[in-house]
N, CA and C atoms as an extended XYZ file, in Angstrom:
396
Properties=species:S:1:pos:R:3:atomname:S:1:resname:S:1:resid:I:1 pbc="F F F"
N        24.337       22.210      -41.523 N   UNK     1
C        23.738       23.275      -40.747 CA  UNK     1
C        24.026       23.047      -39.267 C   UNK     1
N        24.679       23.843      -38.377 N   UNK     2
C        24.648       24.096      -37.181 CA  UNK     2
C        23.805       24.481      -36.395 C   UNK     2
N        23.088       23.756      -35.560 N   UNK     3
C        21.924       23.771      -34.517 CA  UNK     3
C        22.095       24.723      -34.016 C   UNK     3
N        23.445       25.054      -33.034 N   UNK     4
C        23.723       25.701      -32.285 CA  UNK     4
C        23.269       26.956      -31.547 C   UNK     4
N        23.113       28.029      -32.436 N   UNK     5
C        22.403       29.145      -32.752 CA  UNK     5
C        20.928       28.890      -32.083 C   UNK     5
N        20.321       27.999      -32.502 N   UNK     6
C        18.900       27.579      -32.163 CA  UNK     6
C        19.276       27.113      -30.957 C   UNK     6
N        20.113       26.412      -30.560 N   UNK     7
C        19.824       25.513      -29.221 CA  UNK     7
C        19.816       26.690      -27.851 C   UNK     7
N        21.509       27.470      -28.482 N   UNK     8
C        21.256       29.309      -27.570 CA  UNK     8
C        19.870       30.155      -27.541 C   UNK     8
N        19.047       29.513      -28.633 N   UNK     9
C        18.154       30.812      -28.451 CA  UNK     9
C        16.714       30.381      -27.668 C   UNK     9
N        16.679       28.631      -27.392 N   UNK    10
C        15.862       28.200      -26.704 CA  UNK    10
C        16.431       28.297      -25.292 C   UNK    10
N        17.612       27.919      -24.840 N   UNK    11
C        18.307       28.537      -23.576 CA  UNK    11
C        17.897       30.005      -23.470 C   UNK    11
N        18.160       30.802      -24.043 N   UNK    12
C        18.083       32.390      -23.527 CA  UNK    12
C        16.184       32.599      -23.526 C   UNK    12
N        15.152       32.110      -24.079 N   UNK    13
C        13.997       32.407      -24.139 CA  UNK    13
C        13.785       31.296      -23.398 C   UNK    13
N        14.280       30.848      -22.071 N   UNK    14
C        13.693       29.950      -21.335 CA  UNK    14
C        13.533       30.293      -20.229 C   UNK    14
N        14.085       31.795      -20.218 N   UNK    15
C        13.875       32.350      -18.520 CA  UNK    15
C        12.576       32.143      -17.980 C   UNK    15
N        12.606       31.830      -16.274 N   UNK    16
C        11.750       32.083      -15.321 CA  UNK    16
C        11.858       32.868      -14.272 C   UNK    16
N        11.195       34.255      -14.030 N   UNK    17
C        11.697       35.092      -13.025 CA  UNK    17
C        13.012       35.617      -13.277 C   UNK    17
N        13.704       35.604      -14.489 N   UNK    18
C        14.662       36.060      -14.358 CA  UNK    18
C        15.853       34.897      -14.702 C   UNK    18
N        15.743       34.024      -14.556 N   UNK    19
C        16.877       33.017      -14.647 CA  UNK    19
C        16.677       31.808      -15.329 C   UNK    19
N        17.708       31.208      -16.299 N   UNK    20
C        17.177       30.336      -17.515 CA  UNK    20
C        16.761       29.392      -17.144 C   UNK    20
N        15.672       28.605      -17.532 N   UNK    21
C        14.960       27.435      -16.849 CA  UNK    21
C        16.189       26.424      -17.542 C   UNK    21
N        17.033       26.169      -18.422 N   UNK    22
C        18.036       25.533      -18.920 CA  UNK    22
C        19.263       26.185      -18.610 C   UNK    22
N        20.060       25.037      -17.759 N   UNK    23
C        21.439       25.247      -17.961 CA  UNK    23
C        22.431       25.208      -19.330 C   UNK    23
N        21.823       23.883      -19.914 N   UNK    24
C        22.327       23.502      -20.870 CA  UNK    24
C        21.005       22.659      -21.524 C   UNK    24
N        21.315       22.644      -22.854 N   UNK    25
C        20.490       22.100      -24.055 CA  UNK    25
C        21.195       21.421      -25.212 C   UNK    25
N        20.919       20.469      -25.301 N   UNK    26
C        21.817       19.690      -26.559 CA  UNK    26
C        20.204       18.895      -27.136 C   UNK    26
N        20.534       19.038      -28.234 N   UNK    27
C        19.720       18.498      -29.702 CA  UNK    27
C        20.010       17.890      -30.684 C   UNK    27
N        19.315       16.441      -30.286 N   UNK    28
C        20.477       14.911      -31.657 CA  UNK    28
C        19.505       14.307      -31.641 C   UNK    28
N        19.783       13.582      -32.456 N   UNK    29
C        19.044       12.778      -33.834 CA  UNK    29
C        18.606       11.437      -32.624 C   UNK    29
N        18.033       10.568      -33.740 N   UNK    30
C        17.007        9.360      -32.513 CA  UNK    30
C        18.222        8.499      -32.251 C   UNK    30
N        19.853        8.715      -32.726 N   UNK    31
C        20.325        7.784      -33.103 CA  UNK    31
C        21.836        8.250      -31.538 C   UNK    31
N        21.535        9.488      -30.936 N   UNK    32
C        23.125       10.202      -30.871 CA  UNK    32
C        23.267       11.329      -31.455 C   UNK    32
N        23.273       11.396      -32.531 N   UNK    33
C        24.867       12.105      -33.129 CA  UNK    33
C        23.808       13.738      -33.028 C   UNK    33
N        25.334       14.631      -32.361 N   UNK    34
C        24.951       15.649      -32.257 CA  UNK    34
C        24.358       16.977      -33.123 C   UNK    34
N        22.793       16.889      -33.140 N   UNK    35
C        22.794       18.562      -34.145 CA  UNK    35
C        23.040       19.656      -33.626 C   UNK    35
N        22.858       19.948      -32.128 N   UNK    36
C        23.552       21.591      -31.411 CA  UNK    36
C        22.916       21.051      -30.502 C   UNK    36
N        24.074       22.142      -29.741 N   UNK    37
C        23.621       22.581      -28.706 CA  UNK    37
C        24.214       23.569      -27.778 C   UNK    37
N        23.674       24.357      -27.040 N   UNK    38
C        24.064       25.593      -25.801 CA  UNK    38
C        25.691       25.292      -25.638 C   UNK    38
N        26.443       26.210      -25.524 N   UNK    39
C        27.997       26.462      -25.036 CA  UNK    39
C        28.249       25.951      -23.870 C   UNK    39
N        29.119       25.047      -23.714 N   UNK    40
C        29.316       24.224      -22.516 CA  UNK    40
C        28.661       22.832      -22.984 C   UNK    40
N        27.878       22.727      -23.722 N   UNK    41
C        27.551       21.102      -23.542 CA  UNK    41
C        28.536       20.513      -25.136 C   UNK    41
N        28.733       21.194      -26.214 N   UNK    42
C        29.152       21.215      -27.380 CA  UNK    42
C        30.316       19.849      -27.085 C   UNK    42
N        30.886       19.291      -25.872 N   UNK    43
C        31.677       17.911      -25.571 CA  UNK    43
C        31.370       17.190      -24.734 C   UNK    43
N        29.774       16.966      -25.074 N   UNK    44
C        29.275       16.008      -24.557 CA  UNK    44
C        30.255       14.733      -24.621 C   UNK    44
N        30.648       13.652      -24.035 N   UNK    45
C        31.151       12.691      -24.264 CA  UNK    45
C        30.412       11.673      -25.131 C   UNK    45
N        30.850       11.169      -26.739 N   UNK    46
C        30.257       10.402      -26.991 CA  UNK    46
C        29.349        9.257      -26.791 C   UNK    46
N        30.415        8.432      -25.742 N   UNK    47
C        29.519        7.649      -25.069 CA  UNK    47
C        28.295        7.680      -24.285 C   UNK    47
N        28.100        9.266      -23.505 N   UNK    48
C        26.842        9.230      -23.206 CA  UNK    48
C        25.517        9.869      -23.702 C   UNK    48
N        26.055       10.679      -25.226 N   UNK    49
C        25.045       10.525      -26.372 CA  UNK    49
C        24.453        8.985      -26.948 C   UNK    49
N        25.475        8.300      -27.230 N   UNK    50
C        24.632        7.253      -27.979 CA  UNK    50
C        24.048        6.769      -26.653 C   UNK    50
N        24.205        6.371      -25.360 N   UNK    51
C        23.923        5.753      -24.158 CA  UNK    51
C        21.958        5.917      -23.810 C   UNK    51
N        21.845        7.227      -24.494 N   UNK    52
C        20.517        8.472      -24.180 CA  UNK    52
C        19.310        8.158      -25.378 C   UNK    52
N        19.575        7.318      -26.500 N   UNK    53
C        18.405        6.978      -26.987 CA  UNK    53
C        18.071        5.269      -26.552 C   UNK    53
N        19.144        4.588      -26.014 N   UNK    54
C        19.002        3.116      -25.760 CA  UNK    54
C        18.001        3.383      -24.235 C   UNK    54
N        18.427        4.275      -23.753 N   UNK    55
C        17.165        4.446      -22.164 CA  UNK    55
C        15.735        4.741      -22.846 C   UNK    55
N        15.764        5.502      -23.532 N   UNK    56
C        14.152        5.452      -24.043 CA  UNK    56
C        13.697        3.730      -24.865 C   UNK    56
N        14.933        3.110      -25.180 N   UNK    57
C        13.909        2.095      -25.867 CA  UNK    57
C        13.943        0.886      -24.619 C   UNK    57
N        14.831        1.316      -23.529 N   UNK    58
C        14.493        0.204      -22.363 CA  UNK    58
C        14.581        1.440      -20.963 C   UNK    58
N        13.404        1.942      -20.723 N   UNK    59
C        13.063        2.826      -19.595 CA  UNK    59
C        13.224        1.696      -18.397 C   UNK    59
N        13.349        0.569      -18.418 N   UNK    60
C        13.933        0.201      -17.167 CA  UNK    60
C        15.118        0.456      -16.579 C   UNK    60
N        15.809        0.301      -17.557 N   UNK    61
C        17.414        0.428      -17.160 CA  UNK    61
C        17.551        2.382      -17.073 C   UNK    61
N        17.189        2.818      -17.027 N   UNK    62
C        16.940        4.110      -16.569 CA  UNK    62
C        16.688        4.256      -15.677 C   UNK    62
N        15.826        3.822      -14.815 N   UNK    63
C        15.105        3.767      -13.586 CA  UNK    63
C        16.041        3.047      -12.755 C   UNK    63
N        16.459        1.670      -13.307 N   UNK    64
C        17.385        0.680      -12.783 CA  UNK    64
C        19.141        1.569      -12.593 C   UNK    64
N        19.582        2.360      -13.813 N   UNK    65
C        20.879        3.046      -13.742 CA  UNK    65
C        20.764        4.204      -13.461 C   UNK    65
N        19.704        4.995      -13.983 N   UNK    66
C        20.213        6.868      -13.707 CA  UNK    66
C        20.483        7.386      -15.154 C   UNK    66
N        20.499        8.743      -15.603 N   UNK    67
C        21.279        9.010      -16.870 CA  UNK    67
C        22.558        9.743      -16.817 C   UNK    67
N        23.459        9.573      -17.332 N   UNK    68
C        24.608       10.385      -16.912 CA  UNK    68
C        24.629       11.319      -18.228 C   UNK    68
N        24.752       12.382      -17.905 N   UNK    69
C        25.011       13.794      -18.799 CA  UNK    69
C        26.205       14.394      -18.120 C   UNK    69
N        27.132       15.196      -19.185 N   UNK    70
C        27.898       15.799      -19.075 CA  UNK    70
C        29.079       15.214      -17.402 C   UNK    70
N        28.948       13.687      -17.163 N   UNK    71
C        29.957       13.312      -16.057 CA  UNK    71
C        29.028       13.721      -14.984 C   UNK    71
N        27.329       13.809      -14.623 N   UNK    72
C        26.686       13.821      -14.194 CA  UNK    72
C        25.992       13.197      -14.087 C   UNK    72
N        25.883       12.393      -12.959 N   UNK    73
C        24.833       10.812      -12.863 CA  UNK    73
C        23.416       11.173      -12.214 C   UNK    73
N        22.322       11.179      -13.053 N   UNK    74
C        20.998       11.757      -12.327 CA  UNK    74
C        20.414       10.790      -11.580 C   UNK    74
N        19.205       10.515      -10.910 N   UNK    75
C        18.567        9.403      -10.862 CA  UNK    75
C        16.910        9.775      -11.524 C   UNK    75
N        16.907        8.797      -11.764 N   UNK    76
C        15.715        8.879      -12.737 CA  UNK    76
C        14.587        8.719      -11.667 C   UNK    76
N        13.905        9.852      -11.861 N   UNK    77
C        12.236       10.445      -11.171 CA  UNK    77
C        11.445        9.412      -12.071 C   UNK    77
N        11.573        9.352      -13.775 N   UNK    78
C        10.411        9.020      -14.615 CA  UNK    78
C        11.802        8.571      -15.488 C   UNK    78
N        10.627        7.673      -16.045 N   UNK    79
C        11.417        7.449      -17.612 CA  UNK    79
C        10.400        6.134      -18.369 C   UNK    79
N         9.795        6.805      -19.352 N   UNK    80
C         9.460        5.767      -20.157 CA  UNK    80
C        10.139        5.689      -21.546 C   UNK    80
N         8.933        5.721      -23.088 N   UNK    81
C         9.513        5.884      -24.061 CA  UNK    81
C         9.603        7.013      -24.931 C   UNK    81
N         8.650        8.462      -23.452 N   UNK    82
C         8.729        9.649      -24.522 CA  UNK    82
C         9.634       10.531      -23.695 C   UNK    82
N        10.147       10.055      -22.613 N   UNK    83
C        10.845       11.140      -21.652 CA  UNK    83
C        11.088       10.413      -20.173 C   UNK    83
N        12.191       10.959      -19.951 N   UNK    84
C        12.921       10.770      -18.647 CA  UNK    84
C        13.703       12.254      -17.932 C   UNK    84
N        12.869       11.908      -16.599 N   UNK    85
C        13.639       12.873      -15.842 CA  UNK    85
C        14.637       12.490      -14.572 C   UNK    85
N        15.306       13.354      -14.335 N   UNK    86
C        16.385       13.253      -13.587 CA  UNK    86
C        16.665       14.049      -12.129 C   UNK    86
N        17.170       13.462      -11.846 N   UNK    87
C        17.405       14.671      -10.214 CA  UNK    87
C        18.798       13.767       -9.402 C   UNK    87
N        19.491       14.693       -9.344 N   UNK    88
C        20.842       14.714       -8.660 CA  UNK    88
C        21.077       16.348       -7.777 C   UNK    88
N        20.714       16.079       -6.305 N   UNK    89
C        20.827       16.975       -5.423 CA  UNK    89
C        19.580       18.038       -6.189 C   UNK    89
N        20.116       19.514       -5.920 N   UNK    90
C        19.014       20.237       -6.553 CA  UNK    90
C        19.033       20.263       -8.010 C   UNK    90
N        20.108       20.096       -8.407 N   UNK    91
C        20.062       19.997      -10.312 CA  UNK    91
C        18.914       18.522      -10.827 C   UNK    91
N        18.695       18.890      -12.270 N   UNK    92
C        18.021       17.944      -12.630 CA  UNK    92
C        18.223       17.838      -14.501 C   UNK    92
N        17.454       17.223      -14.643 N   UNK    93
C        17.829       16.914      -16.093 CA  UNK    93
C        15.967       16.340      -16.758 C   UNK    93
N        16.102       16.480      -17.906 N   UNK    94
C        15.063       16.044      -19.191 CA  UNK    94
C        15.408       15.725      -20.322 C   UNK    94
N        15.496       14.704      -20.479 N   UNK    95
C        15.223       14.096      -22.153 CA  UNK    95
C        13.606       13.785      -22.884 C   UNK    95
N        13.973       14.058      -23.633 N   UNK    96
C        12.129       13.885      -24.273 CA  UNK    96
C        12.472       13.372      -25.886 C   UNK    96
N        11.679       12.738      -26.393 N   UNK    97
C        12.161       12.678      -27.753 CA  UNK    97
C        10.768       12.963      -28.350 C   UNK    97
N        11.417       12.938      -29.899 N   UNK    98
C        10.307       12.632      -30.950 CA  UNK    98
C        10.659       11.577      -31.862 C   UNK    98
N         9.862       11.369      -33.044 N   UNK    99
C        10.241       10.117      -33.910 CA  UNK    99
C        11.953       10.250      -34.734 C   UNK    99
N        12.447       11.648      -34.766 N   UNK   100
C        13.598       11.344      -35.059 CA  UNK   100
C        14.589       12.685      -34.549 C   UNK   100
N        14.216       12.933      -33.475 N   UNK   101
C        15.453       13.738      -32.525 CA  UNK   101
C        14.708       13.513      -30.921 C   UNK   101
N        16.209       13.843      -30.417 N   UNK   102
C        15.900       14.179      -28.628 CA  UNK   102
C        16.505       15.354      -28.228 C   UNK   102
N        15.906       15.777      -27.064 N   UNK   103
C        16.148       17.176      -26.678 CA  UNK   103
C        16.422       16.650      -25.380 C   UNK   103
N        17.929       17.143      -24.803 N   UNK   104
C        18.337       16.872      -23.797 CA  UNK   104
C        18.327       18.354      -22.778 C   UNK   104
N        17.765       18.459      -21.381 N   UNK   105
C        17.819       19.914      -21.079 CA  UNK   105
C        18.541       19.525      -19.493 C   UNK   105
N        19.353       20.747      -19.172 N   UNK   106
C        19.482       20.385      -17.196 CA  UNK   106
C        18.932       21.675      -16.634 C   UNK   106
N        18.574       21.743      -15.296 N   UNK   107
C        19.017       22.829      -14.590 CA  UNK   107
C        19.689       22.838      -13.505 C   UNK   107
N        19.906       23.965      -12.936 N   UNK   108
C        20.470       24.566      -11.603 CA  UNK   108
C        19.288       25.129      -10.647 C   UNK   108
N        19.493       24.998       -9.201 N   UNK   109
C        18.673       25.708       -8.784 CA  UNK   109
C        18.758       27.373       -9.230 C   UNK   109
N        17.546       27.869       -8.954 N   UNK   110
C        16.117       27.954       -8.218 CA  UNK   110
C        15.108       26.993       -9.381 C   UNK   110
N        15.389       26.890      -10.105 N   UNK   111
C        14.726       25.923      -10.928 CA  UNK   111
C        14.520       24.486      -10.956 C   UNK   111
N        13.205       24.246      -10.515 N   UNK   112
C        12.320       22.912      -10.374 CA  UNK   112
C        12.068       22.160      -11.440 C   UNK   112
N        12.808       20.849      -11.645 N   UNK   113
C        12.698       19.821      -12.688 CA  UNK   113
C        11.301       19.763      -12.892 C   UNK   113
N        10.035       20.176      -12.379 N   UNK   114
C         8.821       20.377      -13.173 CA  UNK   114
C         8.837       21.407      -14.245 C   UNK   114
N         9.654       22.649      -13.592 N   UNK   115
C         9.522       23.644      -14.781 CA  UNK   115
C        10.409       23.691      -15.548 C   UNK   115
N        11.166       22.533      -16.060 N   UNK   116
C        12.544       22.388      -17.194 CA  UNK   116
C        11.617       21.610      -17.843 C   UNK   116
N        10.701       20.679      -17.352 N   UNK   117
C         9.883       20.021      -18.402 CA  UNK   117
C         8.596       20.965      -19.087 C   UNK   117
N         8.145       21.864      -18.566 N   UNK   118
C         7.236       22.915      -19.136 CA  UNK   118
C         8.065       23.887      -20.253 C   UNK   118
N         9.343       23.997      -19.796 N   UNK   119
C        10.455       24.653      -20.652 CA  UNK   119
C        10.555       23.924      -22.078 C   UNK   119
N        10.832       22.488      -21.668 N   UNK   120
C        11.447       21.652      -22.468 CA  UNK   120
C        10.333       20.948      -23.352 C   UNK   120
N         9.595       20.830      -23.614 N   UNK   121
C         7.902       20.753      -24.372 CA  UNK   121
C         7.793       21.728      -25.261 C   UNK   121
N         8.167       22.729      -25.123 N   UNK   122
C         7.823       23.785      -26.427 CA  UNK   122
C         8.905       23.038      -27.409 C   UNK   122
N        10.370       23.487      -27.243 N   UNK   123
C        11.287       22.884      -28.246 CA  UNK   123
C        10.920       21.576      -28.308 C   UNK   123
N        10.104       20.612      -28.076 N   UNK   124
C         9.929       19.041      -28.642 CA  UNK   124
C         9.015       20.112      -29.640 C   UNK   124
N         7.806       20.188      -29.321 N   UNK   125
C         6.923       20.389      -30.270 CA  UNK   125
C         7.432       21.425      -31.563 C   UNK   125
N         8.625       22.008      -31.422 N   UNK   126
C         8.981       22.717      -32.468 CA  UNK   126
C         9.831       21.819      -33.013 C   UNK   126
N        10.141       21.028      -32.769 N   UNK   127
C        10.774       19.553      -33.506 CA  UNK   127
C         9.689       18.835      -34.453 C   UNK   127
N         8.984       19.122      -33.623 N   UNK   128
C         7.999       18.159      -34.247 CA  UNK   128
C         7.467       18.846      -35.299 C   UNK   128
N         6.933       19.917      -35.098 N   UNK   129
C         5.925       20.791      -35.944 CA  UNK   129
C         7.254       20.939      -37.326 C   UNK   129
N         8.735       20.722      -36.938 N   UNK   130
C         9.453       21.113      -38.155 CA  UNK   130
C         9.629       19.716      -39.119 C   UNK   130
N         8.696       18.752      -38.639 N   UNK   131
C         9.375       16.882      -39.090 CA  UNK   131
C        10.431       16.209      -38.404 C   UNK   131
N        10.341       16.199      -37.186 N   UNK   132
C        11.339       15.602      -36.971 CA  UNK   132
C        10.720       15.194      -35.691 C   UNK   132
């Protein structure tokens, strides 16, 4: 089954004022490996999928490195073991997990890395509410 579909339709129902609180959205397992995600992120570089569940199990080295998405190095605002956020210039980034997926989100301005995490909380909990 292809995420994909789903990952577009949490991007397009993420508007604020008009403009998507997500640039991009990718959705994988506790382990990496990709289940979907939004057009444009679909080559994520391997290496910095698997890279994105080892920061949640050592939130130092997050704080200590930054997360890099898509050849984008954030610096980490937060990061423990349920979520890390990011900020590089006005863009920003969110990872959040559950017991067996993570939801990776960015934005662009006019959008405030507070409200990508208000964005990005519904799709955890619809992870969750589905088992995962």
């Amino acid at each position: 089954m292809s995420w994909n579909p789903l990952a577009e339709t949490f991007k397009t129902n993420s508007a604020i004022n008009g403009h998507p609180a997500f640039d991009q959205i990718i959705i994988m397992d506790a382990a990496g490996n990709m289940w979907g995600a939004s057009s444009g992120f679909t080559n994520l570089p391997d290496a910095e999928r698997k890279a994105i569940p080892n920061l949640f199990k050592n939130p130092d080295s997050a704080r200590a490195s930054g997360i890099t998405i898509n050849g984008k190095k954030y610096f980490a605002l937060q990061a423990d073991e349920n979520m890390i956020m990011g900020k590089k210039g006005g863009d920003g980034c969110v990872a959040m997990k559950t017991k067996g997926a993570i939801v990776v989100t960015t934005h662009v301005p006019p959008i405030q890395t507070p409200e990508l995490v208000n964005k990005t909380e519904p799709v955890v909990q619809y992870l969750k509410e589905q088992g995962h």
